[in-house]
N, C-alpha and C positions, 0 to 999 in steps of 0.2 A: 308072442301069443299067436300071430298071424301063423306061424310057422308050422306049431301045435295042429291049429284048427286045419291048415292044406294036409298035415298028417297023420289026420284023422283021431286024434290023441284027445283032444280037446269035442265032443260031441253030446257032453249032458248039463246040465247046470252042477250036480256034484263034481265031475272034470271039471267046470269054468272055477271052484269054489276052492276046491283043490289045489290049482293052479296059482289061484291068487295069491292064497295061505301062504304056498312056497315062496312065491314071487314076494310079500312080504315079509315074513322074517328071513328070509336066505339075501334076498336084493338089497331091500331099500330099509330095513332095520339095519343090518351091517354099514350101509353103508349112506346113503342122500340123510336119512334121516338123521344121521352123526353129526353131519358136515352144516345139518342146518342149527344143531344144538350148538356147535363149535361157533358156527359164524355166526349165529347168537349171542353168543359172550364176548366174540371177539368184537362186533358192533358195537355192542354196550359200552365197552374200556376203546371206540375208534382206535381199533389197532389194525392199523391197512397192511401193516408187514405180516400179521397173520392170517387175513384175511387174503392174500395176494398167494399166499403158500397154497389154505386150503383150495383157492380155486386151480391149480395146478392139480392139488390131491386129487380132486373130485374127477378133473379129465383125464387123470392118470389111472384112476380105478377101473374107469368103462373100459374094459376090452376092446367091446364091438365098436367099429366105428358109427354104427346107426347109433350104439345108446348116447355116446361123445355128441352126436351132431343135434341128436334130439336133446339133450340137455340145452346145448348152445342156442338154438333154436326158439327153444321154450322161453326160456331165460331171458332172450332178446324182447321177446312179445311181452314176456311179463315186465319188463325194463319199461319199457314202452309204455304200456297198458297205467301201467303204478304210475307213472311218475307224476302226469299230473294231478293226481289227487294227494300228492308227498308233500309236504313244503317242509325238506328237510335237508340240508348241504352237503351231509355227511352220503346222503341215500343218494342225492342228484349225482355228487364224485364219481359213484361207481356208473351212474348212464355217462357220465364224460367219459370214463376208462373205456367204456366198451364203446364209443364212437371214434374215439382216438387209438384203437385196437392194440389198448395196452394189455386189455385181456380179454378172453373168449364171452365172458361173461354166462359159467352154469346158471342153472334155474334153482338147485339149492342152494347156493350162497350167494345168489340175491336176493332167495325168500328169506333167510334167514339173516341179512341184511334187513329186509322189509318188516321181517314183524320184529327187531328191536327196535328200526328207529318208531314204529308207530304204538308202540304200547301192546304187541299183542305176546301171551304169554308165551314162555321157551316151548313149553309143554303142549296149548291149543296150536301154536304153532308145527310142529312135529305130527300132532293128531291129525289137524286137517289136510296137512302135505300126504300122510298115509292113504286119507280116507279119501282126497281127490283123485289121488293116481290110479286107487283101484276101480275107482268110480269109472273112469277114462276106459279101464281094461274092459271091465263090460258092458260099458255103452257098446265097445268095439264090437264087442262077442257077437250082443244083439244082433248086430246090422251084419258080421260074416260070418256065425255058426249056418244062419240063423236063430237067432232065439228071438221070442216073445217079449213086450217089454215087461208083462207081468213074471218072467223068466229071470230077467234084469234086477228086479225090483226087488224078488226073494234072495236073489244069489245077495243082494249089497246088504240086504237084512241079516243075511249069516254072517255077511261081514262085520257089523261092528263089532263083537267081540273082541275077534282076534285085533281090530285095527284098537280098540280103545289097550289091550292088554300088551303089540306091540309099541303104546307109546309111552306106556309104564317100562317097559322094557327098554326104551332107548334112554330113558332119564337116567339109567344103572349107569349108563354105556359112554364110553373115551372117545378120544383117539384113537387109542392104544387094541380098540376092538374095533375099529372098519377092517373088512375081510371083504372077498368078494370069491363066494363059494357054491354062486348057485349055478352051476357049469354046465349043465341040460340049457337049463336059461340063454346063457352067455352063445351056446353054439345055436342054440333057436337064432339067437339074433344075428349072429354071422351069417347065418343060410336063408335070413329073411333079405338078406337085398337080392337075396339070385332066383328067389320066388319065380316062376313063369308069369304071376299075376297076384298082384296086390294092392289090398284097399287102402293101407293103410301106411308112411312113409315107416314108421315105430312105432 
């Protein structure tokens, strides 16, 4: 989005609103939001060989190396963040895996890790992953459009819609349908590490 905004694409709140829209059903409908439905099931039946696949999946799909590290990244903090308030074996396993860097440890299959062992539904699950992420995008806007927070406020108003009807949409959705097609996106984020100047790592 940083990318957007240095090239002048991104300059109204209908552009930041626009942007999102694509960014979620083309990005993370296709594809984070799958991966957390998947390792939601797969948590539930502890099945760590599929759970082991999909985190391969997950950093096999980012492209850009920024979206792979921002996953990892994220992931790491949220491992962190969770775990003492978890008192679950199954949840702790995966903070062992990623200290003993058996794996990367993404941030959607270890959300989707975290809300089956905690009771939270597949569904509120996937919802609140959509509605954080977009959330996150235009905090960013705010502070490198500029925009107003009252700017902020309207654009995430437009948003729930599409974020409540993308996660009706991902309940339809497999395996068999992560794609990763949103390629404006994908090459924003390749040409965001070589920015002259940036606020934001991803």
């Amino acid at each position: 989005m940083e990318t957007y905004i240095q090239e002048d694409i991104i300059r109204t709140k209908e552009d930041l609103v626009a942007y999102c829209t694509s960014f979620l059903f083309h990005n993370l409908v296709r594809g984070d939001a799958i991966l957390i439905q998947e390792a939601y099931t797969a948590a539930q039946e502890q099945d760590t060989e599929r759970l082991l696949y999909l985190e391969q999946l997950c950093g096999a799909m980012k492209l850009a190396k920024e979206s792979r590290d921002a996953s990892v990244k994220l992931g790491r903090q949220f491992i962190k963040t969770a775990s003492p308030l978890v008192e679950d074996e199954f949840f702790a396993g995966w903070k062992a895996r990623i200290e003993s860097q058996e794996i990367k440890g993404h941030y959607a299959i270890l959300y989707g890790i975290y809300s089956a062992t905690t009771g939270i539904s597949a569904h509120h699950a996937v919802m609140t992953y959509l509605f954080a992420s977009l959330n996150g995008l235009v905090q960013n806007a705010v502070r490198a459009v500029p925009f107003g927070q009252t700017t902020g406020v309207q654009a995430m108003y437009e948003l729930i819609g599409p974020v409540t009807e993308a996660a009706e949409l991902v309940a339809t959705l497999t395996e068999n349908d992560i794609s990763n097609n949103a390629l404006g996106i994908e090459l924003a984020s390749m040409k965001h590490e070589y920015l002259f100047s940036r606020l934001f790592i991803s």
